[in-house]
Phi, psi and omega in degrees: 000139191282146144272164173320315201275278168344248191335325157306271162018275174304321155231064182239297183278016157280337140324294186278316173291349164320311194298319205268345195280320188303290169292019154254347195284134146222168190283094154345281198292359183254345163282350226246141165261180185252112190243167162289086196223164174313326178291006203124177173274148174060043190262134147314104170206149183266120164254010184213158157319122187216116177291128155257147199250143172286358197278340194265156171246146161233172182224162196219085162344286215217208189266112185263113155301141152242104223226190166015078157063008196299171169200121162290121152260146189226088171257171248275149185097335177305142174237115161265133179265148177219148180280173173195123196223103184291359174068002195076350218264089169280142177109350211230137190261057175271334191338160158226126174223153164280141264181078174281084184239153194238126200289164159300138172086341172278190198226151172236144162213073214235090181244077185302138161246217174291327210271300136302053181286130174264135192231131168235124188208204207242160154261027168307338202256327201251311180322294171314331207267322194266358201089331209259181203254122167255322207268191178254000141313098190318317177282167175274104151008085167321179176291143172300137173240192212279326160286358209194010161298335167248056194255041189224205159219033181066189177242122162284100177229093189312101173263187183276000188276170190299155157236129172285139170221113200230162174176090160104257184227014182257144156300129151244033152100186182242044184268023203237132163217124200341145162082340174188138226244137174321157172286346170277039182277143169289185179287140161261321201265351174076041190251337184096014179234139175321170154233102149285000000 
């Protein structure tokens, strides 16, 4: 049977690993630098060969490039997280979510094992386990169901053959990617905002 001291005890360093799982996490995109790349003006992009360590929690702001031949290493045990913020506009194809797309020439290098799974999830999943408030949403998050499970924006990986984008008989370019459009995209939506 626990005593009074025990139970103090106990919850202080459950406390303190709250503190410390918090003050490991970072903000990608906010570390990340911000360049001029074919995907846009401002783009979040790796531009030089870079480790995410399983020792780090990340969180993925916004759309993260991997550009000019770079190669993200991801190693095995590592967990990335990503926010998703609808702007209020439902219906509008403005969302800013996080995002991993790896550029033509570039590299992924992510090799999880059974033991070790490198995981990617919303930060619906790091709110529900840890307690802490990660988004600008005032509440904590539940666990992802079945209905919230996709609540990120995956992993993008550009390969080299052309792509046709036609509109009418003009090639109108390669500015598109599947599931969400680059920052250099016009507003699609009349709303007065890109949509990145």
């Amino acid at each position: 049977m626990k005593n009074k001291s025990q139970n103090y005890i106990a919850a202080a360093m459950l406390a303190l690993f709250a503190s410390m799982t918090h003050a490991a996490q970072i903000d990608v995109t906010a570390t990340q630098t911000v360049t001029n790349t074919a995907f846009g003006a401002n783009v979040k992009a790796i531009t030089a060969n870079t480790t995410w360590t399983k020792d780090n929690v990340y969180i993925l702001k916004d759309k993260v490039f991997v550009t000019s031949g770079a190669t993200l290493t991801i190693e095995p045990g590592t967990r990335i997280y990503s926010t998703l913020d609808t702007k209020n506009t439902v219906g509008k194809d403005d969302d800013q979510f996080g995002a991993l797309v790896i550029t033509r020439g570039a590299k992924i290098d992510a090799r999880g094992t059974a033991d070790q799974p490198i995981i990617f999830s919303t930060t619906d999943e790091l709110e529900a386990t840890t307690g802490n408030n990660i988004d600008t949403d005032p509440n904590i998050a539940t666990l992802p169901s079945a209905t919230t499970a996709g609540r990120w924006g995956g992993i993008v990986i550009l390969g080299n053959a052309p792509i046709a984008s036609y509109s009418g008989v003009t090639n109108v370019g390669e500015n598109r990617i599947e599931g969400f459009q680059p920052a250099s995209s016009a507003d699609l939506d009349s709303d007065g905002r890109a949509d990145v």
